[in-house]
mmCIF file of the N, C-alpha and C atoms, coordinates in Angstrom:
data_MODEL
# 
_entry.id   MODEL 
# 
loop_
_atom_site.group_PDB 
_atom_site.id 
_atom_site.type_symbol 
_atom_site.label_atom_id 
_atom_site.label_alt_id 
_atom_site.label_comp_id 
_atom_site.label_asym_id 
_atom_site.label_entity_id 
_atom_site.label_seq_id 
_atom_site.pdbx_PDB_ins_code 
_atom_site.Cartn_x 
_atom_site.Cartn_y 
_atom_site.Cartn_z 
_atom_site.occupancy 
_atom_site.B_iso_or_equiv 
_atom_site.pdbx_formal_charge 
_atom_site.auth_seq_id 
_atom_site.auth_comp_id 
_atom_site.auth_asym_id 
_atom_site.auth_atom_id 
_atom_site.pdbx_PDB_model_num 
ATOM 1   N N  . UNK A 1 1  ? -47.927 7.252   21.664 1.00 0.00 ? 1  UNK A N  1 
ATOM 2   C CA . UNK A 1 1  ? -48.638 6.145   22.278 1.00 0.00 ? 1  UNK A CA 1 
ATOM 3   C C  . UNK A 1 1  ? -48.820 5.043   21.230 1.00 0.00 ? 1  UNK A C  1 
ATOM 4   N N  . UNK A 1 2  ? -48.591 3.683   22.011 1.00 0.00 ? 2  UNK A N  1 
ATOM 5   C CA . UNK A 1 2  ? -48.572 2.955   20.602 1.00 0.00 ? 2  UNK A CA 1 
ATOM 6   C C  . UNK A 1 2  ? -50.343 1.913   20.563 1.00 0.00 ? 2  UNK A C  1 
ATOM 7   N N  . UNK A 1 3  ? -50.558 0.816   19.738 1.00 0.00 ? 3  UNK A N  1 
ATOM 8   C CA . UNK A 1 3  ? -51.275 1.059   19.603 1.00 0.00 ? 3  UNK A CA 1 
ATOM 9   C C  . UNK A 1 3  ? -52.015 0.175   20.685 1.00 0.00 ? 3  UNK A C  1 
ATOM 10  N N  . UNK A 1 4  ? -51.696 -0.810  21.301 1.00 0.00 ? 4  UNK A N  1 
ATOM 11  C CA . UNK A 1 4  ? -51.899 -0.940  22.695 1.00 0.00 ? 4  UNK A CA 1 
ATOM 12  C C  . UNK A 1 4  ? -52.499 -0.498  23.769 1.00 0.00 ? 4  UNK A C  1 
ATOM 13  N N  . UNK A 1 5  ? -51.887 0.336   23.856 1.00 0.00 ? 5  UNK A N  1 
ATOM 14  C CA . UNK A 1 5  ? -52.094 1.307   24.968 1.00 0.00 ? 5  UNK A CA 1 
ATOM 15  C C  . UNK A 1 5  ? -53.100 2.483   24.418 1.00 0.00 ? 5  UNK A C  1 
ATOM 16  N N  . UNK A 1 6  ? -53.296 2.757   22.959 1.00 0.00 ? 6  UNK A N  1 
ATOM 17  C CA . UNK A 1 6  ? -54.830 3.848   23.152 1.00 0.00 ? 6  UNK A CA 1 
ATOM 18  C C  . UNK A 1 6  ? -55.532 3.002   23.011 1.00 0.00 ? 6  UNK A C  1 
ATOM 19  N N  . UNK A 1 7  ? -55.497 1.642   22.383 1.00 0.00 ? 7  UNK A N  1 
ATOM 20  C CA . UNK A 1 7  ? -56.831 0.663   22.039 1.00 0.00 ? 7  UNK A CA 1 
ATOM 21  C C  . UNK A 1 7  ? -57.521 0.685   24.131 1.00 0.00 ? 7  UNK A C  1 
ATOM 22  N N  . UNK A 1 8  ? -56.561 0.359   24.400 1.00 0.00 ? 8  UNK A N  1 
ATOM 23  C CA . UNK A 1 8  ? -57.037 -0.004  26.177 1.00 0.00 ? 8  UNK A CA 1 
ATOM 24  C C  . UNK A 1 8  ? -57.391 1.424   26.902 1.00 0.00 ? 8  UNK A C  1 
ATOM 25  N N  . UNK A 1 9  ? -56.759 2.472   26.204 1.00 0.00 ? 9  UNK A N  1 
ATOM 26  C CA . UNK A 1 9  ? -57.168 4.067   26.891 1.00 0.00 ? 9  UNK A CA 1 
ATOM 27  C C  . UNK A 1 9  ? -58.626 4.435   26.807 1.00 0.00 ? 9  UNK A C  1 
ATOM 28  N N  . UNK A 1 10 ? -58.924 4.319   25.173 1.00 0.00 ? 10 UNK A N  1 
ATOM 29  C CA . UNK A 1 10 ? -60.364 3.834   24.465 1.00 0.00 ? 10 UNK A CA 1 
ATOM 30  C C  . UNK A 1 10 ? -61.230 2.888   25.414 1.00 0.00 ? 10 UNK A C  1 
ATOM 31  N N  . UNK A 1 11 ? -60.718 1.486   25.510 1.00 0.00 ? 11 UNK A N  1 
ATOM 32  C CA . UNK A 1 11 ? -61.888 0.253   26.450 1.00 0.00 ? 11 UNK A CA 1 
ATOM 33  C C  . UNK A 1 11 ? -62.104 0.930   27.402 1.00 0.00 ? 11 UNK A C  1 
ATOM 34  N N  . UNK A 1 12 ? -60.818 1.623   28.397 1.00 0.00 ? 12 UNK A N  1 
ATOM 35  C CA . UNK A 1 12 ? -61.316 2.275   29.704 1.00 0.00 ? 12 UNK A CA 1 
ATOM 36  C C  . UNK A 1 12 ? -62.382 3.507   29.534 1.00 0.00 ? 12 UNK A C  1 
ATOM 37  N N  . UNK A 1 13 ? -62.349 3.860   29.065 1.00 0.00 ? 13 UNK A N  1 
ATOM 38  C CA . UNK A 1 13 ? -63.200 4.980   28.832 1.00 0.00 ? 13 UNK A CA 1 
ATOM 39  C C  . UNK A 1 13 ? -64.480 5.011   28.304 1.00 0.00 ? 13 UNK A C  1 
ATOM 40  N N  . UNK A 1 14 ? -64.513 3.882   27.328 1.00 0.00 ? 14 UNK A N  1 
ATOM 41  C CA . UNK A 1 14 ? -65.742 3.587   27.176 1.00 0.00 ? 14 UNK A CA 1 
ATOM 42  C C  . UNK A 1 14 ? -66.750 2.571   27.849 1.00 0.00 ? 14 UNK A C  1 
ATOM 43  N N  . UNK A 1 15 ? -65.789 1.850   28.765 1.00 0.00 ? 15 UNK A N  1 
ATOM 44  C CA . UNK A 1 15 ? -66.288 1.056   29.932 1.00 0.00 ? 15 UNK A CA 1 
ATOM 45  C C  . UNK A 1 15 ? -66.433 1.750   31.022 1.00 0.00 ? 15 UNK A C  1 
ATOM 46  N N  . UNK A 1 16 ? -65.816 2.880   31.463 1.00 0.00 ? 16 UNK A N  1 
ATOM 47  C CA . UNK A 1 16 ? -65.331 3.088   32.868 1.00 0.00 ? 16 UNK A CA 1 
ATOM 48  C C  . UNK A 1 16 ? -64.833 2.503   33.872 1.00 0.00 ? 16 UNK A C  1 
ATOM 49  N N  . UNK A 1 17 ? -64.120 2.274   33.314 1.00 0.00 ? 17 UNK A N  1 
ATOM 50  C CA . UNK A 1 17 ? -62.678 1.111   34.177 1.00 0.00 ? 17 UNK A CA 1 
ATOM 51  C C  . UNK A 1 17 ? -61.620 1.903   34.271 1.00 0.00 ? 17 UNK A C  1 
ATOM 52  N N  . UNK A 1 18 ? -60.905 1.364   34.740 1.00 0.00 ? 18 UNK A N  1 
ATOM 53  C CA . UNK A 1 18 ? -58.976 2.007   34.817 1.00 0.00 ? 18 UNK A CA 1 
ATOM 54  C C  . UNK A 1 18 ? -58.573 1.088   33.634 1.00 0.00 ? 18 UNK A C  1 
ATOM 55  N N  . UNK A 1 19 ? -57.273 1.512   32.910 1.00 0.00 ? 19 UNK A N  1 
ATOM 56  C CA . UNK A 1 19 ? -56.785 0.806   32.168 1.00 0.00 ? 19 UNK A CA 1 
ATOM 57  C C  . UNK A 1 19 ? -56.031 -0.553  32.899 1.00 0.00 ? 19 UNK A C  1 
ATOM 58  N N  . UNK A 1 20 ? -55.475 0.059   34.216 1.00 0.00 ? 20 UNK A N  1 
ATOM 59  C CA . UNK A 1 20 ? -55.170 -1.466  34.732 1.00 0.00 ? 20 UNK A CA 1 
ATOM 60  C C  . UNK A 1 20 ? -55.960 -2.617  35.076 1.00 0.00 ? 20 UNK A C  1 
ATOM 61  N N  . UNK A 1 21 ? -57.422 -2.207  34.928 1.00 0.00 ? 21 UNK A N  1 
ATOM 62  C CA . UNK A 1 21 ? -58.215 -3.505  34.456 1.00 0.00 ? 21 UNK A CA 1 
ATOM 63  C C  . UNK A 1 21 ? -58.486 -4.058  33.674 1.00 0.00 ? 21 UNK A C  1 
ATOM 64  N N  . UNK A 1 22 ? -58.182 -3.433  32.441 1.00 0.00 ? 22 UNK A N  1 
ATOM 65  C CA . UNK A 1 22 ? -57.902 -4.769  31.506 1.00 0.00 ? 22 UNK A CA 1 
ATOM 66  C C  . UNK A 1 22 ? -56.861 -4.817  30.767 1.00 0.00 ? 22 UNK A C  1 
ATOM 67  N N  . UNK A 1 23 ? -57.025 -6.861  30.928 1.00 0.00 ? 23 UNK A N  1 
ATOM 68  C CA . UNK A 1 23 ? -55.785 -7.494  30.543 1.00 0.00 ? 23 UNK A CA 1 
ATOM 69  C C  . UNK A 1 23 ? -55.934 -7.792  28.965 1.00 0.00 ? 23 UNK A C  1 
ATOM 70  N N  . UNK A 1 24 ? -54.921 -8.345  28.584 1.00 0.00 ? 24 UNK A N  1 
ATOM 71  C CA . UNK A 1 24 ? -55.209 -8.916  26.994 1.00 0.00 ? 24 UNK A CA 1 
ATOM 72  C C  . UNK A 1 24 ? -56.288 -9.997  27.003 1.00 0.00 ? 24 UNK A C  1 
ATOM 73  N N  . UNK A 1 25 ? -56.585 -10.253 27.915 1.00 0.00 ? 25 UNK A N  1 
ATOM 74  C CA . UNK A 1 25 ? -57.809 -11.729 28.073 1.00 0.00 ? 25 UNK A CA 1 
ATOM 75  C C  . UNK A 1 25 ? -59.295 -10.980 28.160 1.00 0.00 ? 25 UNK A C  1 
ATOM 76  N N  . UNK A 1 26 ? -59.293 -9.827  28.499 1.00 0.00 ? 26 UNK A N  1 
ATOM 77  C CA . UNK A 1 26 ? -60.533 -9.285  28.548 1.00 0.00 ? 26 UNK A CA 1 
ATOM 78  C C  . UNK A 1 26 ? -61.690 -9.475  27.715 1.00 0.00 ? 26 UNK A C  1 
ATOM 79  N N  . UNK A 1 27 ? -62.710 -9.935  27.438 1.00 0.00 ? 27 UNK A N  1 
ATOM 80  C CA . UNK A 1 27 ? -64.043 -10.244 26.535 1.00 0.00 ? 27 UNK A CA 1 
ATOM 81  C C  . UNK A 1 27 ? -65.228 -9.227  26.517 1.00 0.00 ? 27 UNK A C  1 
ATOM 82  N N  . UNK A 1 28 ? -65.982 -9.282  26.110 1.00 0.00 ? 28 UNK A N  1 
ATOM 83  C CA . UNK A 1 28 ? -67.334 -8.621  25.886 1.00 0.00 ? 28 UNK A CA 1 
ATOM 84  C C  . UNK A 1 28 ? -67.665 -9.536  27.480 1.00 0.00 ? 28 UNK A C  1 
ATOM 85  N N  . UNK A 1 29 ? -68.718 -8.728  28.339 1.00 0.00 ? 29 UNK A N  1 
ATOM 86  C CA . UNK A 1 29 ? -69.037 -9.013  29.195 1.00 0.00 ? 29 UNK A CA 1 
ATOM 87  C C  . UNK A 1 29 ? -68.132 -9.315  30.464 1.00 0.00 ? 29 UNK A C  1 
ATOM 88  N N  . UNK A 1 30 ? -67.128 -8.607  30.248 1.00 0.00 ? 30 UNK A N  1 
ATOM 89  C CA . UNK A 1 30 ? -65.923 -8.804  31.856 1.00 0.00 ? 30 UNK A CA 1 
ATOM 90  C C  . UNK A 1 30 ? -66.420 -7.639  32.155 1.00 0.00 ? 30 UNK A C  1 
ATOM 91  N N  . UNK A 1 31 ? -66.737 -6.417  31.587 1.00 0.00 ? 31 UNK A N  1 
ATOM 92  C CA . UNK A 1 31 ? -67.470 -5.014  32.269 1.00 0.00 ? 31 UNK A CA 1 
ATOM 93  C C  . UNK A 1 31 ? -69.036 -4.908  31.991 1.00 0.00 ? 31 UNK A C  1 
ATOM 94  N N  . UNK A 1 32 ? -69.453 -4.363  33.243 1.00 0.00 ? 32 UNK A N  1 
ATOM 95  C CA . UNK A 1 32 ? -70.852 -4.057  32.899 1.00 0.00 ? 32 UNK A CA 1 
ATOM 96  C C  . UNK A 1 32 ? -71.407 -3.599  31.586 1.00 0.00 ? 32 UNK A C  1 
ATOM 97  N N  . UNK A 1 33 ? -69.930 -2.358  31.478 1.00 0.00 ? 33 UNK A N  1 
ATOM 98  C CA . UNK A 1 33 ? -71.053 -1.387  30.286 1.00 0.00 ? 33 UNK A CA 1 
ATOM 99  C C  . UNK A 1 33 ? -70.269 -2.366  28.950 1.00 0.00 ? 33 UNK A C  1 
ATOM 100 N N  . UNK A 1 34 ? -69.366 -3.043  28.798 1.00 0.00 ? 34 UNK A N  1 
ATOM 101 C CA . UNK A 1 34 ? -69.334 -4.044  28.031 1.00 0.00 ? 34 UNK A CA 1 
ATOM 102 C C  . UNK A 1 34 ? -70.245 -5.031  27.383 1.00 0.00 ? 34 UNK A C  1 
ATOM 103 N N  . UNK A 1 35 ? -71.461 -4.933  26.715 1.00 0.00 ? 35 UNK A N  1 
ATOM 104 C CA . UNK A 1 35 ? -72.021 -5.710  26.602 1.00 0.00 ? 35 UNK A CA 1 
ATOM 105 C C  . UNK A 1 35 ? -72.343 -5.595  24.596 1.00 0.00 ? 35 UNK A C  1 
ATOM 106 N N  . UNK A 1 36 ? -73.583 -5.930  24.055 1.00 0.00 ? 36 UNK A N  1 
ATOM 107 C CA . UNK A 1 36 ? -73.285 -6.522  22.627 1.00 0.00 ? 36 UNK A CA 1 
ATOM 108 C C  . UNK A 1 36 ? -73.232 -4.628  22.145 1.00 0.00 ? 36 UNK A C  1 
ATOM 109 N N  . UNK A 1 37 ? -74.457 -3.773  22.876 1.00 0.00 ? 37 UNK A N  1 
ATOM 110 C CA . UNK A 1 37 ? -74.650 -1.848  22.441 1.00 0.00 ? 37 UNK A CA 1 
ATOM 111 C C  . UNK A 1 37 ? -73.103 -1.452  22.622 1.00 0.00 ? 37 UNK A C  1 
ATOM 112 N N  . UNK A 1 38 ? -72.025 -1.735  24.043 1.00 0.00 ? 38 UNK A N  1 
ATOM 113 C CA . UNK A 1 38 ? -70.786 -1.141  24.324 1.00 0.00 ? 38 UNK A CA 1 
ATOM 114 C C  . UNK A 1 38 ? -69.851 -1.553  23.134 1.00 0.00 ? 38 UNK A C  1 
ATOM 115 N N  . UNK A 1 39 ? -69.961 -2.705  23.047 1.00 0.00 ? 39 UNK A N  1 
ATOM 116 C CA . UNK A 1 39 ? -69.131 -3.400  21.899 1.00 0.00 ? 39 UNK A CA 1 
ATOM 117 C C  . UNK A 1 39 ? -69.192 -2.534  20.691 1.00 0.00 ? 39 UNK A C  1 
ATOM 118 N N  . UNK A 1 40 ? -70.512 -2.544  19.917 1.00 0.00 ? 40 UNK A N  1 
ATOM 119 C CA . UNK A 1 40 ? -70.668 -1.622  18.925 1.00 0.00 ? 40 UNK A CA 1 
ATOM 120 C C  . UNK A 1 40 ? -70.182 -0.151  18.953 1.00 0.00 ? 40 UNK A C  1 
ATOM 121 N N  . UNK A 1 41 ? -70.130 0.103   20.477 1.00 0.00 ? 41 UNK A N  1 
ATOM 122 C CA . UNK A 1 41 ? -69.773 1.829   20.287 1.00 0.00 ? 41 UNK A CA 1 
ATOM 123 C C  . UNK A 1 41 ? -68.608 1.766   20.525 1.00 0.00 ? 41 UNK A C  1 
ATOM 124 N N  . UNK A 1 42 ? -67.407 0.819   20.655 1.00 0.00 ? 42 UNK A N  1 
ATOM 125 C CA . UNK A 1 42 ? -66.331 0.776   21.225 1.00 0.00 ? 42 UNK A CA 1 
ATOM 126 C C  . UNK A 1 42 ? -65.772 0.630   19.813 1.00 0.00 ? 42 UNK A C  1 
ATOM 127 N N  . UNK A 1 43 ? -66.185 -0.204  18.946 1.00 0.00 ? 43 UNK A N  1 
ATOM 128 C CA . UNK A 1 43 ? -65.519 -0.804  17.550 1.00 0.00 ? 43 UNK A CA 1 
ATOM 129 C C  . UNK A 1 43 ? -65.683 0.384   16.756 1.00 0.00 ? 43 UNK A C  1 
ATOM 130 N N  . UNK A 1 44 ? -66.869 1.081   16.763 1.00 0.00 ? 44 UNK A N  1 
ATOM 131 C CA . UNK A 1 44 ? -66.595 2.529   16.173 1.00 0.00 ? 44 UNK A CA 1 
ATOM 132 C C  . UNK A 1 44 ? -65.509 3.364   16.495 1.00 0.00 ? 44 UNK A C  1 
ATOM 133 N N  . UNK A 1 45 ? -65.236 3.419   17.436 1.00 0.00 ? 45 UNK A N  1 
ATOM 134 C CA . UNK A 1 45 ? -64.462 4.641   18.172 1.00 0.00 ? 45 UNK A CA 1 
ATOM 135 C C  . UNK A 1 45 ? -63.389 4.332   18.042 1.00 0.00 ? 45 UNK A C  1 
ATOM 136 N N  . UNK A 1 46 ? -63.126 2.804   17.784 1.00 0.00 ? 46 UNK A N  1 
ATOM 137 C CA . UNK A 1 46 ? -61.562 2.632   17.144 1.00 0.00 ? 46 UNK A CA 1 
ATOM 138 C C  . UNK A 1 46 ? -61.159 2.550   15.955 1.00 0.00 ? 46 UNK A C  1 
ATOM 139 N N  . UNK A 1 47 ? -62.397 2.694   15.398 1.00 0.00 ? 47 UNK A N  1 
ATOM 140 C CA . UNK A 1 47 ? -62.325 2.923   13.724 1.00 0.00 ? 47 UNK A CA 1 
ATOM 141 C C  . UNK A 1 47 ? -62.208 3.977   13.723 1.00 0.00 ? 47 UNK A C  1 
ATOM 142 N N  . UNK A 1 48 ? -62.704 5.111   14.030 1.00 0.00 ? 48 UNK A N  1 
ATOM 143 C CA . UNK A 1 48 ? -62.774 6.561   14.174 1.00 0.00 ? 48 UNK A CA 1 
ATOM 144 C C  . UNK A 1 48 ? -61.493 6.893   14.488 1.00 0.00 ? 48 UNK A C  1 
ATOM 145 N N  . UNK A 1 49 ? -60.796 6.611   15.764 1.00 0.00 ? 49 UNK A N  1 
ATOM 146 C CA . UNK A 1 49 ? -59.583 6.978   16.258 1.00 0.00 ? 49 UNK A CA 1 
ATOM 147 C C  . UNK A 1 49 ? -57.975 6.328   15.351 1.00 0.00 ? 49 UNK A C  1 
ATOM 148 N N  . UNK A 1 50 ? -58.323 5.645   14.591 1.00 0.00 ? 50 UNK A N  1 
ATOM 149 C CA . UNK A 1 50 ? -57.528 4.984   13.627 1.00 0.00 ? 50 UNK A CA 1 
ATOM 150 C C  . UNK A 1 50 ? -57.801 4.891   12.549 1.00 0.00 ? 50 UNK A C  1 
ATOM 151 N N  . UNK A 1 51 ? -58.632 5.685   12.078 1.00 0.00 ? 51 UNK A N  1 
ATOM 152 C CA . UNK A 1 51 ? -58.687 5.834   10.585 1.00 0.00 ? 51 UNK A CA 1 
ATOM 153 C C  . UNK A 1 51 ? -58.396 4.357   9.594  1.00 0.00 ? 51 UNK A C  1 
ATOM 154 N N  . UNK A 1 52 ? -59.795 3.771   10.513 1.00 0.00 ? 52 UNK A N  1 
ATOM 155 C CA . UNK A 1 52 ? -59.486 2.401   9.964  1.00 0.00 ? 52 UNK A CA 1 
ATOM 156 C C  . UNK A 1 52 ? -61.116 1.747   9.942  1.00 0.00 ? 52 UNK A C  1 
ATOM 157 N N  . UNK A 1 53 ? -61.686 0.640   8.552  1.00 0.00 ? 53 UNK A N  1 
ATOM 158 C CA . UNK A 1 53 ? -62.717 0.361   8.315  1.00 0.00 ? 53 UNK A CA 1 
ATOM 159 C C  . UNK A 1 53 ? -62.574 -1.444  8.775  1.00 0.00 ? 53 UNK A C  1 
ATOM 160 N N  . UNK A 1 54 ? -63.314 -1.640  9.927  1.00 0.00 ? 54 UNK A N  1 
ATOM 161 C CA . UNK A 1 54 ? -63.307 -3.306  10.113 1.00 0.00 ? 54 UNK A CA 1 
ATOM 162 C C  . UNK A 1 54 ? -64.915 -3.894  9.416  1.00 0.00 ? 54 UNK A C  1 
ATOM 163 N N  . UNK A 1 55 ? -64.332 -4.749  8.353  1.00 0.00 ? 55 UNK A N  1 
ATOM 164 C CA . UNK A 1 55 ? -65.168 -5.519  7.737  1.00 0.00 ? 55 UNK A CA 1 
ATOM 165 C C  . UNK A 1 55 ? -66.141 -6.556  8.738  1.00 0.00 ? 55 UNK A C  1 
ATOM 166 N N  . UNK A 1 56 ? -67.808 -6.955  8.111  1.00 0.00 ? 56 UNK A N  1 
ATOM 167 C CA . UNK A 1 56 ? -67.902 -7.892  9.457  1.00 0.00 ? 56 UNK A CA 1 
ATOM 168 C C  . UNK A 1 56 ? -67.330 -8.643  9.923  1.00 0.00 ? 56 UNK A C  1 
ATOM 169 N N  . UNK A 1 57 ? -66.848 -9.376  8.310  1.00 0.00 ? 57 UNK A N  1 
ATOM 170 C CA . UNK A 1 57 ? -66.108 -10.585 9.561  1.00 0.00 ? 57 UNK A CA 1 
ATOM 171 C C  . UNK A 1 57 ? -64.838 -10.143 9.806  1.00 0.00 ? 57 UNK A C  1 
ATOM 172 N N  . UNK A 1 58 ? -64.287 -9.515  9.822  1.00 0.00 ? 58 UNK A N  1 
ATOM 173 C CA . UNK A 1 58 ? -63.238 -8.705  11.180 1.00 0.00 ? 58 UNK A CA 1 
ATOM 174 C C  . UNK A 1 58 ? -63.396 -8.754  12.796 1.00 0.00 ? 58 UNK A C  1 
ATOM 175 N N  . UNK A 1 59 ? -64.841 -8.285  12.326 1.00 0.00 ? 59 UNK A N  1 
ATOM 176 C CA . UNK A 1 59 ? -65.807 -7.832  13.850 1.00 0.00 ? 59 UNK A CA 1 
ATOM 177 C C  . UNK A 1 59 ? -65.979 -9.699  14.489 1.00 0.00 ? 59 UNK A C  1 
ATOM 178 N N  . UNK A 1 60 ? -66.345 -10.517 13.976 1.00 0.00 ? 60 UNK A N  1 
ATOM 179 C CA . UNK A 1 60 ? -66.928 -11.958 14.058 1.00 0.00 ? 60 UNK A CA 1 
ATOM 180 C C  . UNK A 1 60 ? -65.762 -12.486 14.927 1.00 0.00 ? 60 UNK A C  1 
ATOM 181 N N  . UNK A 1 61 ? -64.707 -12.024 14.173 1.00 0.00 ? 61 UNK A N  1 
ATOM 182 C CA . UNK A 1 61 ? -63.666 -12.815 14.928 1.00 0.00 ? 61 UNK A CA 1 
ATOM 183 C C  . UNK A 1 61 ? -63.088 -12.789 15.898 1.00 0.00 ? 61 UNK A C  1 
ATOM 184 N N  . UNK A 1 62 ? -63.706 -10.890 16.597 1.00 0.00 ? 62 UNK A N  1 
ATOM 185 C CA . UNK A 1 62 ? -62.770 -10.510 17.559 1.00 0.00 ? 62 UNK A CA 1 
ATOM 186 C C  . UNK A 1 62 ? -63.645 -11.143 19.144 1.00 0.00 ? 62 UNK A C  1 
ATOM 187 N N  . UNK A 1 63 ? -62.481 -11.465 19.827 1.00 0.00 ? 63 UNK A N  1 
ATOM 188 C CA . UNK A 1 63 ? -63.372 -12.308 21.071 1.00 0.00 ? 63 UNK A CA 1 
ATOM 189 C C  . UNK A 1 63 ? -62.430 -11.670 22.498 1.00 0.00 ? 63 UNK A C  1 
ATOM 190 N N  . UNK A 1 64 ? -61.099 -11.216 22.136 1.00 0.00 ? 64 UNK A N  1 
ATOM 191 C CA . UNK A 1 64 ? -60.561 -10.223 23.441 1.00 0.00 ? 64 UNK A CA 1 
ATOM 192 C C  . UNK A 1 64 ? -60.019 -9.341  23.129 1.00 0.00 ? 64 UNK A C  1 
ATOM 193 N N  . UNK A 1 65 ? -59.554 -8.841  24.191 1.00 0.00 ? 65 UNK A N  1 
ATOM 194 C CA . UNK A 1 65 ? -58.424 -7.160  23.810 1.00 0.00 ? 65 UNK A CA 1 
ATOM 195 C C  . UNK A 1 65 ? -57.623 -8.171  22.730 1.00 0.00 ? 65 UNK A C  1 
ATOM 196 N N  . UNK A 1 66 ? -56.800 -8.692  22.926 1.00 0.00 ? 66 UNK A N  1 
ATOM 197 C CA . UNK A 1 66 ? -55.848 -9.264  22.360 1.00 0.00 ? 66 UNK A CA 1 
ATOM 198 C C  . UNK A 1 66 ? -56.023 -8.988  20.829 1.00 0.00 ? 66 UNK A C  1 
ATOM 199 N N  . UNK A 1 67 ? -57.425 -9.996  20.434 1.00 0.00 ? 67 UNK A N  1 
ATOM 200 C CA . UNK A 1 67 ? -57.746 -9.788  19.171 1.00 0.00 ? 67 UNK A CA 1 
ATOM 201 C C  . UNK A 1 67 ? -57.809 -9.015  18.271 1.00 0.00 ? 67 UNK A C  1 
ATOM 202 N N  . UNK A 1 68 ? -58.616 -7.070  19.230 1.00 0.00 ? 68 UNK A N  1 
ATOM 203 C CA . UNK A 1 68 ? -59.013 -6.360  18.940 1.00 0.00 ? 68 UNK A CA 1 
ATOM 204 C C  . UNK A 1 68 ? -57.307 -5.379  18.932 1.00 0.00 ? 68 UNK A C  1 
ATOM 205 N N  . UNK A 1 69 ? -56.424 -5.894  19.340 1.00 0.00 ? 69 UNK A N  1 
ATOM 206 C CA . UNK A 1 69 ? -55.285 -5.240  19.468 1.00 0.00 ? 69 UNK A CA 1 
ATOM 207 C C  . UNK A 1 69 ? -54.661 -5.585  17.705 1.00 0.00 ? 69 UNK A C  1 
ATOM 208 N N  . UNK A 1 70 ? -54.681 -6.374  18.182 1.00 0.00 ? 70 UNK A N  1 
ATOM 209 C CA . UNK A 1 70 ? -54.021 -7.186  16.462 1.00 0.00 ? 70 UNK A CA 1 
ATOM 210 C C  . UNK A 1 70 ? -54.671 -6.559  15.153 1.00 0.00 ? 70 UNK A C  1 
ATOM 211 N N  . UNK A 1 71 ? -55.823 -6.863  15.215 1.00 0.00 ? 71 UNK A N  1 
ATOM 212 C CA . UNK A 1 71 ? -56.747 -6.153  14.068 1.00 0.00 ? 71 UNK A CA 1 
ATOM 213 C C  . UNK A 1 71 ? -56.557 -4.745  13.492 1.00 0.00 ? 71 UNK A C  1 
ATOM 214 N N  . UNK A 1 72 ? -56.054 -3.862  14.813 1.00 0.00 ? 72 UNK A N  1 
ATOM 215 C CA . UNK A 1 72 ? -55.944 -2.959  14.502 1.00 0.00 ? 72 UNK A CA 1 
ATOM 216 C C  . UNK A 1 72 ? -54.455 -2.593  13.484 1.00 0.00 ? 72 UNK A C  1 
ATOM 217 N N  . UNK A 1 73 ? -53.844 -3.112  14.102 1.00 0.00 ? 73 UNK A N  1 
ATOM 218 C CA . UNK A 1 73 ? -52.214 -3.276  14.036 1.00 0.00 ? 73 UNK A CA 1 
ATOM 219 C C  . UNK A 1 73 ? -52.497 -3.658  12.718 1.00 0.00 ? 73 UNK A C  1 
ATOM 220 N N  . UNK A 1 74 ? -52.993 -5.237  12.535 1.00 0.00 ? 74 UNK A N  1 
ATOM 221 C CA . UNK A 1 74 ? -53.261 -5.519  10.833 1.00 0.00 ? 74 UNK A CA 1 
ATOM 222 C C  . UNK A 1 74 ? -53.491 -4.040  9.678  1.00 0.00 ? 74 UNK A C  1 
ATOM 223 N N  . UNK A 1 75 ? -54.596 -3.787  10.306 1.00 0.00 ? 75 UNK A N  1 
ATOM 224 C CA . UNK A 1 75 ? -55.199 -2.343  9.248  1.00 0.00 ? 75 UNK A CA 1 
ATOM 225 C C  . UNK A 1 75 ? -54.564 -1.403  9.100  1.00 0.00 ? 75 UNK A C  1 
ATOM 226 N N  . UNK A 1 76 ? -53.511 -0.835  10.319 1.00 0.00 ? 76 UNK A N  1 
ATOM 227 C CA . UNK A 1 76 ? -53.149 0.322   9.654  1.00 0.00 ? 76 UNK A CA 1 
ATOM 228 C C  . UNK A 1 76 ? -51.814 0.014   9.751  1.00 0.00 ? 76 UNK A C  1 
ATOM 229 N N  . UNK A 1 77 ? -50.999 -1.209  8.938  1.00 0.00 ? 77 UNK A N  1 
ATOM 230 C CA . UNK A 1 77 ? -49.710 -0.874  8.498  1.00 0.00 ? 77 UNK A CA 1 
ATOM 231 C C  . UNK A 1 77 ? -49.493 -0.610  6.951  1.00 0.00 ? 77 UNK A C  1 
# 
């Protein structure tokens, strides 16, 4: 699985969504349980699941999937 597709396996799951709801445009607040607490437990869990440390301003900058896709990609090549 690449990294795409667990970053969004992860959002669904920690939102309770389907993955076909979200797009790369997705933000903090397009899901209920999305909000500033989901955010925080979501950015863990992809640090956790990727063996990867996001600095704050890492975190500052991220504003959609998109972002949060990239970041990751950045860290662990």
């Amino acid at each position: 699985m690449e990294v795409k597709e667990k970053v969004i396996a992860i959002m669904a799951k920690n939102f309770e969504v389907t993955p076909e709801d979200i797009i790369m445009e997705s933000s903090i607040g397009d899901f209920p349980k999305w909000d500033s607490l989901g955010n925080l437990a979501l950015l863990q869990e992809i640090q956790d699941e990727f063996d990867i440390e996001l600095e704050p301003e890492d975190i500052i900058d991220l504003e959609d999937v998109n972002d949060i896709i990239n970041i990751v990609k950045e860290k662990t090549k």
